[in-house]
C-alpha positions as CSV (number, residue, x, y, z in Angstrom):
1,X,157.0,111.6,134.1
2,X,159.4,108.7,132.2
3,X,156.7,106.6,130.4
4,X,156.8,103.0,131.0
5,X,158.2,100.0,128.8
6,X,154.5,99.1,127.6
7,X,153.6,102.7,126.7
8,X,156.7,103.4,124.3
9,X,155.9,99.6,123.1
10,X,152.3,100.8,122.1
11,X,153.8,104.3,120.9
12,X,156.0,102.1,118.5
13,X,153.5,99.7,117.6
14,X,151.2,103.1,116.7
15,X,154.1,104.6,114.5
16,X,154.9,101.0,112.9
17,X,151.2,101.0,111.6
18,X,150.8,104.7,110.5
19,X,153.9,103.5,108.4
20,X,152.3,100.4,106.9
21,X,149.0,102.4,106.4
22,X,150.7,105.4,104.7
23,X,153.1,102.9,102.2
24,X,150.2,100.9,101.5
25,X,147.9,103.9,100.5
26,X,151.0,105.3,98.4
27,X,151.3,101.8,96.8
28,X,147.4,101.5,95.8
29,X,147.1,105.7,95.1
30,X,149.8,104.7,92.5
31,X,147.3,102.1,90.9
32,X,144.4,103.8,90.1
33,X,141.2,101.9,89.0
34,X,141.9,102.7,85.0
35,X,138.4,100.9,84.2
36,X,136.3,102.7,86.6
37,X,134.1,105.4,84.2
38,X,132.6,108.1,86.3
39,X,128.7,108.4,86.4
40,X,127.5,109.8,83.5
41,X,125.7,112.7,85.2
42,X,126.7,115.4,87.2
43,X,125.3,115.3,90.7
44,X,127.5,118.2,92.4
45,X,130.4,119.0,93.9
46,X,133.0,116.1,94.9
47,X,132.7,114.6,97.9
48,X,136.1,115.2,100.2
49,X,136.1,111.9,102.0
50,X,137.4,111.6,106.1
51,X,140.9,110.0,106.8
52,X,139.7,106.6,108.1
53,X,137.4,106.3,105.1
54,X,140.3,106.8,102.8
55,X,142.6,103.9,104.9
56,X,139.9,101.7,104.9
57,X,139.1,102.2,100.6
58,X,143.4,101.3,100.4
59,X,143.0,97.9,101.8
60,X,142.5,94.1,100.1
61,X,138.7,93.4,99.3
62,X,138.6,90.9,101.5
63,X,139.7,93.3,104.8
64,X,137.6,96.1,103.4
65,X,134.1,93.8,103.2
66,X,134.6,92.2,106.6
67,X,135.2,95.8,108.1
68,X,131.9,97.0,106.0
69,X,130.1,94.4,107.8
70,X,131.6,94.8,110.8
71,X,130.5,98.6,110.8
72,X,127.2,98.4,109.4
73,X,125.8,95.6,111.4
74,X,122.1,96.2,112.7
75,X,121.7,98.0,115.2
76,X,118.2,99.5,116.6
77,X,117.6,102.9,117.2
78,X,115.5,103.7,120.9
79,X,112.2,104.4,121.1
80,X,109.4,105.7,123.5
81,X,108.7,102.6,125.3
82,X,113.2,101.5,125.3
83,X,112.9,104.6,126.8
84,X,110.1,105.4,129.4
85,X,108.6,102.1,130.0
86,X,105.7,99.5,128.6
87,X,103.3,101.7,130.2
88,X,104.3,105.0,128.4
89,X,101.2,106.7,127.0
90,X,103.5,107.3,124.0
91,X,102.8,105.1,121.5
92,X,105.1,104.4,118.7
93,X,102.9,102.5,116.7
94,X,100.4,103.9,114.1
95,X,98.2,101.7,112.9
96,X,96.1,101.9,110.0
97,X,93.9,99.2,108.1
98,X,94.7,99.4,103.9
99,X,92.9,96.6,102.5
100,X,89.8,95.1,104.7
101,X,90.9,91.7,106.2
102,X,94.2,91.8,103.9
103,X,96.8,94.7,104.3
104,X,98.0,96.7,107.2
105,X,100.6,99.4,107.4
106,X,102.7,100.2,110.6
107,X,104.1,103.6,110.7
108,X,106.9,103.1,113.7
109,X,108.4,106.6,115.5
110,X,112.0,105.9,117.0
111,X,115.0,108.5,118.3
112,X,117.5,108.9,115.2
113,X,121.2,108.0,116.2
114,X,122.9,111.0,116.0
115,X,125.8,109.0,114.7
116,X,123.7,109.1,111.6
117,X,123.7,113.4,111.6
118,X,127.3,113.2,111.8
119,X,127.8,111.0,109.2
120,X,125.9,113.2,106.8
121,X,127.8,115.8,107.9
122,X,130.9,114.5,107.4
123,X,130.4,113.8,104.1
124,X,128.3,116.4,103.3
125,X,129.1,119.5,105.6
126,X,126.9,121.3,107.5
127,X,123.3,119.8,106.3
128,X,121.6,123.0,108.4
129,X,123.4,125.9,106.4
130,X,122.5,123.7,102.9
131,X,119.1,123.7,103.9
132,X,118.4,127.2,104.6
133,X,120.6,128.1,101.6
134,X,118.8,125.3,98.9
135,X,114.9,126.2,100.7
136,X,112.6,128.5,98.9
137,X,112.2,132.0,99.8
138,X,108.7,131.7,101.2
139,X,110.2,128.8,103.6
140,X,113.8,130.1,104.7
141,X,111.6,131.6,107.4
142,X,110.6,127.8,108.1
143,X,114.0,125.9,107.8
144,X,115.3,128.5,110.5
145,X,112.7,127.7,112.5
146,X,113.3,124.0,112.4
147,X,116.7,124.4,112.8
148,X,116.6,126.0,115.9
149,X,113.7,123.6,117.2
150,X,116.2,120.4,116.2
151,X,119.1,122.4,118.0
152,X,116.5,122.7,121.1
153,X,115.8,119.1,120.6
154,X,119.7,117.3,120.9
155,X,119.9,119.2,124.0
156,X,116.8,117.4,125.6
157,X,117.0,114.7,127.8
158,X,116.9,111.1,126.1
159,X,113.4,111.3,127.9
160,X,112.4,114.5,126.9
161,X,113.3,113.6,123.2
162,X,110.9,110.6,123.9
163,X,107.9,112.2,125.6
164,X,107.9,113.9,122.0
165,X,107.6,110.7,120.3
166,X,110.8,110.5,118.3
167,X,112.4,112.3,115.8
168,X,112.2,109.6,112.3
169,X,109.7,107.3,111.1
170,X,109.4,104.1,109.2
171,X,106.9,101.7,107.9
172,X,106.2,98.1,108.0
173,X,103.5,96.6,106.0
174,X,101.6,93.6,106.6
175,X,99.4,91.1,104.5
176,X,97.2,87.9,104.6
177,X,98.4,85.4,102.2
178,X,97.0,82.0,101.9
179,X,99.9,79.0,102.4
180,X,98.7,75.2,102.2
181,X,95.6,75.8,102.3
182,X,96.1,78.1,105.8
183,X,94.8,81.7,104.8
184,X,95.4,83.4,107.8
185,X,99.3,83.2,106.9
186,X,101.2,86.5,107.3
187,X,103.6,88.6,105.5
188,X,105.6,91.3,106.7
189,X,107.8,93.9,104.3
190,X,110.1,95.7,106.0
191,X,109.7,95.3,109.3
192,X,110.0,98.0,112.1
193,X,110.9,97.0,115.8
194,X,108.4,94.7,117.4
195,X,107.6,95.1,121.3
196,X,105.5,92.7,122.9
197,X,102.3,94.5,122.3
198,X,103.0,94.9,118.4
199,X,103.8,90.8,118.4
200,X,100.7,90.3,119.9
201,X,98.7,92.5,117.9
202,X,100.3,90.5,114.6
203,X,99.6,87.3,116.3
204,X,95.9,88.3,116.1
205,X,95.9,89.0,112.4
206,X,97.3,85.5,111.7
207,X,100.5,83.3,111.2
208,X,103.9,85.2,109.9
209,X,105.1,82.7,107.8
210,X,107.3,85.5,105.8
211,X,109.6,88.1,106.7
212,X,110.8,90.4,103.9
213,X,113.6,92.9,103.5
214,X,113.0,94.9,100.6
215,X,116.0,96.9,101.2
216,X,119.5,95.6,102.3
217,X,120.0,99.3,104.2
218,X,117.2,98.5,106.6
219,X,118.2,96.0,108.4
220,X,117.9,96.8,112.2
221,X,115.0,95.3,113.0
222,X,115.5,92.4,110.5
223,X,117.3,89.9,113.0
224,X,114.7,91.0,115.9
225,X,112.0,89.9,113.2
226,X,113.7,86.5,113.3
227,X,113.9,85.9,116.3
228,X,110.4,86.6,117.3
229,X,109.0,84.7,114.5
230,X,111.6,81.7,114.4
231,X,109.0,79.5,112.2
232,X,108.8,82.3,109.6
233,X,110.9,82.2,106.0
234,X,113.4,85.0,105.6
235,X,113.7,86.6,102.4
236,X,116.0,89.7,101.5
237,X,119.0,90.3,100.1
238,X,122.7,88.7,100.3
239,X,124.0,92.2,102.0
240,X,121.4,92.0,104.2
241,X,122.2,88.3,105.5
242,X,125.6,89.1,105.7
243,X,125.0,92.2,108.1
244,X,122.3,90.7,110.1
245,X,124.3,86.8,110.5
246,X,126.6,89.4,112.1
247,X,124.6,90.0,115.0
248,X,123.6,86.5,115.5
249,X,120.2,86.6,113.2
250,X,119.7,82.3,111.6
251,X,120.6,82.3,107.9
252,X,117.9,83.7,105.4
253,X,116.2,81.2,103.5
254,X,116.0,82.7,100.3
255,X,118.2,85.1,99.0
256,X,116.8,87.4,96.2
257,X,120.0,88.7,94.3
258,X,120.6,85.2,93.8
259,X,118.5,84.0,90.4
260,X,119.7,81.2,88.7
261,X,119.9,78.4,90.9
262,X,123.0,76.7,89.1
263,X,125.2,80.3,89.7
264,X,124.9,80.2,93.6
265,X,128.1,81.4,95.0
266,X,129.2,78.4,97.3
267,X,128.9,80.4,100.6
268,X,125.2,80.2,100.0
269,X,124.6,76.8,98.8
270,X,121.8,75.5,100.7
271,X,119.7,78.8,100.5
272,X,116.6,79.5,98.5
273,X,117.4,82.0,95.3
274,X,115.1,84.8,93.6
275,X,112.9,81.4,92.0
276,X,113.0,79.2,95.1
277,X,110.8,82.0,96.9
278,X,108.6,82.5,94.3
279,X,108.0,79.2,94.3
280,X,107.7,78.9,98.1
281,X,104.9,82.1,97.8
282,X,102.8,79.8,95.8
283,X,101.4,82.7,93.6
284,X,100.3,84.7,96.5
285,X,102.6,87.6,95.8
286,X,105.3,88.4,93.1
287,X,108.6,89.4,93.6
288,X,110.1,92.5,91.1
289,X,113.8,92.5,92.3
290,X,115.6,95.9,90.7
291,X,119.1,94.6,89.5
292,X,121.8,97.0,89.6
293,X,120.5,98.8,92.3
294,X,123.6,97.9,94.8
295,X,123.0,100.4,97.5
296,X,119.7,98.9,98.4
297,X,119.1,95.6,96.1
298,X,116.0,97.0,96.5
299,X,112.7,94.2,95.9
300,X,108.9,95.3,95.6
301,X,106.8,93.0,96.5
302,X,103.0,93.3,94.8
303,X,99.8,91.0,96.8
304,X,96.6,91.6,96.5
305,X,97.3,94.0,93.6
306,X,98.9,96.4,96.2
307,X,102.8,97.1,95.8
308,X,105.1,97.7,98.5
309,X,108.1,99.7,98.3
310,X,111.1,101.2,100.1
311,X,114.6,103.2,99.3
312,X,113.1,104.0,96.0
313,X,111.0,107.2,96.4
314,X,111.6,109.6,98.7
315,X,109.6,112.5,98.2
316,X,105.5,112.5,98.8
317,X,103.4,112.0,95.7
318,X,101.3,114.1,96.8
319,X,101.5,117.9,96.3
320,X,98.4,119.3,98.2
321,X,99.5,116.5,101.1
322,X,102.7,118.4,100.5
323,X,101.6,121.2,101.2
324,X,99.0,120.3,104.5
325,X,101.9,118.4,106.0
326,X,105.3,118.6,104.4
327,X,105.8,122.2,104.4
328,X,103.2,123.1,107.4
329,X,103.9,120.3,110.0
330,X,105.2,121.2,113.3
331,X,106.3,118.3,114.6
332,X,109.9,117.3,115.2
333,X,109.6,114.5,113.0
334,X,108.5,117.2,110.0
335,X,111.2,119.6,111.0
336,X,113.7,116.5,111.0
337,X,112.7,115.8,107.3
338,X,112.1,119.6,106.0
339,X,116.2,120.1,107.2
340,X,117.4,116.0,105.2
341,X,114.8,117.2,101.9
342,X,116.1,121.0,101.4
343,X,119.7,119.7,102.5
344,X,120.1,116.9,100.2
345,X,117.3,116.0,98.3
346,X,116.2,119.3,96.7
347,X,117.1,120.1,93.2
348,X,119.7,123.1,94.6
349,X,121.7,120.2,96.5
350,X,122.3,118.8,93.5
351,X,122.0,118.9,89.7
352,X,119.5,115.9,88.5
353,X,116.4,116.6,90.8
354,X,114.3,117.1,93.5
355,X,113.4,113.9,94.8
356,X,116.4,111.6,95.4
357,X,119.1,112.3,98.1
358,X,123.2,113.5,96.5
359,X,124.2,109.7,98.5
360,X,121.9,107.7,96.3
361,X,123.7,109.0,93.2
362,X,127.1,109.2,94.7
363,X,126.4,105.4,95.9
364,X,126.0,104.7,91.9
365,X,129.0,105.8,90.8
366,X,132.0,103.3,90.1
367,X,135.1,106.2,90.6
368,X,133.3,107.3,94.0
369,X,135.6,105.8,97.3
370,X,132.3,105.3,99.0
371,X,130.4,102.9,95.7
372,X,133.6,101.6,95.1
373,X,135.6,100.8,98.3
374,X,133.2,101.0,100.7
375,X,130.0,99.4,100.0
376,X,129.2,95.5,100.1
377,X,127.7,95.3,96.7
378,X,129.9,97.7,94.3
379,X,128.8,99.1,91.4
380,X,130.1,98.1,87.9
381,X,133.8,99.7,87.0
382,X,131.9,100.3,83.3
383,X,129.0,102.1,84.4
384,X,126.5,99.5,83.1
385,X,124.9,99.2,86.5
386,X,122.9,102.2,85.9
387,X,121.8,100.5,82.8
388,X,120.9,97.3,84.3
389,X,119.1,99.2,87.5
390,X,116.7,101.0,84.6
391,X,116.7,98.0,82.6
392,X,115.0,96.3,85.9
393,X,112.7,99.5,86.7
394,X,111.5,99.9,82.9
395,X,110.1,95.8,83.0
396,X,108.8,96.3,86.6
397,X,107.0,99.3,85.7
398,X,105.9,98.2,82.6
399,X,104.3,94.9,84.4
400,X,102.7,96.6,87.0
401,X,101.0,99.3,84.0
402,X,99.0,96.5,82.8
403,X,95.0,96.9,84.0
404,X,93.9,94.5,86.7
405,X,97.8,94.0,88.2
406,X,98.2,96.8,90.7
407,X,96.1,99.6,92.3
408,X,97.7,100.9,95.0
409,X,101.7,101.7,96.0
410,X,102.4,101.7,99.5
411,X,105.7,103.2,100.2
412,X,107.8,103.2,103.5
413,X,109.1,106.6,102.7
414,X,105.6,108.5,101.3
415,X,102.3,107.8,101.9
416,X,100.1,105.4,99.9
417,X,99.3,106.6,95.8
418,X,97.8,105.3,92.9
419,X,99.9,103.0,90.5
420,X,99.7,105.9,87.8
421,X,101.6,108.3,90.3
422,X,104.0,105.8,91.7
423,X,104.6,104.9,88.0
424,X,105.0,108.2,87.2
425,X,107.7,109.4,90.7
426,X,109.6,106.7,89.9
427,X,110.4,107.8,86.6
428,X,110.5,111.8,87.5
429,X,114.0,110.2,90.1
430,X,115.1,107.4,88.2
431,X,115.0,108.2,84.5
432,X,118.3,109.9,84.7
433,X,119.7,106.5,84.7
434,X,120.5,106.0,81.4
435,X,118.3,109.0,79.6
436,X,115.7,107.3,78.4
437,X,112.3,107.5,80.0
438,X,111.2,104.2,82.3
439,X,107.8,104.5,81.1
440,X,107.4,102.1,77.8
């Protein structure tokens, strides 16, 4: 078969590329980043980065952030009632009241997007043969198990996988503020996907006059938040605007990585900083924003002396619930997270601990192609972001210590603990950050 004029025409244009691409990584391979310092610690082996990752760390800043965007726009994952209907006696929504009146938490089940498995993988390798390997001996019998149950599961049926409920989990939080003098005003942290049942269950509680993202990697249900609750103030992080605008989401009214008012880059004049929502909270909650932390910008947000949290701790607080649930749980969505903790969280994946994931070091470091070419917010070439992140941590922490400002942690990732434990976690995963204990 003689291929036609357009076909060689698009074989040429191919070729004409893959020559651009391959001078321009030559070019920039020939320039290393002399200031970057490597992360002080060791947190394993190197990480051997795929093709298109590498083409896309060669090009100009400005190409590279508009493709990060691009690629990491929300996008929600399915759930039970996407999947088998409003009337599907599988809920997805736990509730559960925290504070009488004042807080609720959410705990939202969803189908994960195997794209995310393979993108673990391919960075990682095979997260099933880690986990068996990095496990302890008295649950390598377990692992195998789940394993096999999560093989059994990616051959179900989309249905199937939903009739079990999902296969991840997330939280929301929810509390009643007072505003103007209207105290059935509503906050939501971190907010989960809201069917029409969950929006009319919130609608009950009161108001929402704020929506906060306290993480700027969970941001698929941010723009859905928006849109249901058009009156309400968004608050979260510069990252997390740019990603959600993306997919069509209003601007956020305040943007926390943004302090002083006067240093506004120009692309956001107009929106609320770190001091304008404070202000706009009226002393109804405080805002502890942890600086340097450029995976996640990550913000806690503390009302009626309860603290919510997310991307910080990973791991449950709680040995004995550990043990009842973590390590004894038969449900997918406990076999799911056995498999991601023994495969990249456990202190055999890698050298600093037990309870933060190899990415959330790897994201810190400013000679890594993934911190340094391939994230929106970059760490520092020097290193001093780690400094700056404990820095942040050490004043939050030392804030929150003080009797009468917090009682209880709520954390998307663990279950609810005392402000001594929380406290005490954080400092256990973060203290490697520059050596010197968080706790003052």
């Amino acid at each position: 078969m003689i291929p036609s004029t357009s076909s060689l025409a698009a074989a040429l244009q191919t070729v004409a590329i893959g020559a651009i691409v391959y001078f321009w990584m030559r070019r920039r391979k020939s320039k290393p980043n002399e200031k970057a310092k490597p992360l002080h610690v060791d947190y394993g082996e190197a990480i051997s980065f795929p093709f298109p990752m590498k083409v896309i760390g060669s090009l100009p800043e400005w190409i590279r952030i508009a493709l990060m965007v691009k690629g990491s726009k929300p996008s929600p994952p399915r759930d039970s009632i996407d999947i088998l209907g409003q009337d599907s006696e599988v809920d997805p929504y736990e509730k559960k009241l925290i504070l009488p009146g004042k807080i609720w938490r959410v705990r939202y089940s969803y189908l994960m997007s195997p794209e995310f498995k393979k993108a673990m993988e391919s960075l990682f390798g095979n997260v099933n043969a880690a986990a068996i390997t990095n496990a302890p001996d008295h649950l390598k019998e377990t692992l195998e198990k789940d394993i096999a149950a999560a093989e059994m599961y990616e051959t179900m049926s989309e249905k199937e996988r939903a009739e079990q409920g999902g296969d991840s989990k997330q939280d929301m939080f929810i509390a009643k503020i007072n505003i103007d003098g209207d105290d059935n005003a509503l906050l939501i942290y971190n907010p989960v996907r809201l069917h029409p049942q969950m929006i009319d269950w919130i609608n009950t509680l009161g108001e929402v006059k704020f929506i906060v993202s306290g993480s700027s990697s969970h941001t698929n249900f941010l723009p859905d938040a928006a849109k249901q609750f058009p009156n309400a103030k968004i608050i979260c992080a510069s990252a997390a605007d740019l990603k959600c605008q993306g997919v069509g989401m209003r601007p956020a009214d305040f943007l926390y990585d943004n302090v002083v008012r006067d240093e506004v880059p120009k692309r956001y004049s107009g929106r609320g900083t770190f001091e304008d929502a404070l202000e706009a909270l009226q002393g109804q909650a405080r805002l502890f924003h942890i600086r340097g932390d450029v995976c996640t910008q990550a913000l806690f947000v503390l009302v009626h002396k309860h603290l919510f949290e997310v991307d910080l701790l990973y791991v449950n607080s709680d040995e004995k619930l550990r043990e009842t649930e973590f390590e004894s749980g038969t449900s997918i969505q406990h076999s799911s997270h056995r498999i991601f903790h023994y495969s990249l969280i456990t202190k055999n994946a890698h050298p600093i601990g037990y309870l933060l994931p190899k990415y959330r070091c790897l994201m810190m470091d400013p000679t890594s192609l993934l911190a340094s070419k391939l994230m929106i917010d970059a760490p520092n070439a020097d290193g001093s972001s780690c400094v700056i992140m404990a820095e942040s941590l050490r004043s939050a922490l030392k804030t929150l210590s003080q009797d009468g400002v917090c009682d209880q942690v709520l954390s998307s990732h663990t279950h609810e603990m005392s402000r001594e434990c929380f406290c005490q976690k954080l400092n256990e995963t973060w203290g490697w950050l520059d050596g010197t204990s968080l706790l003052e």
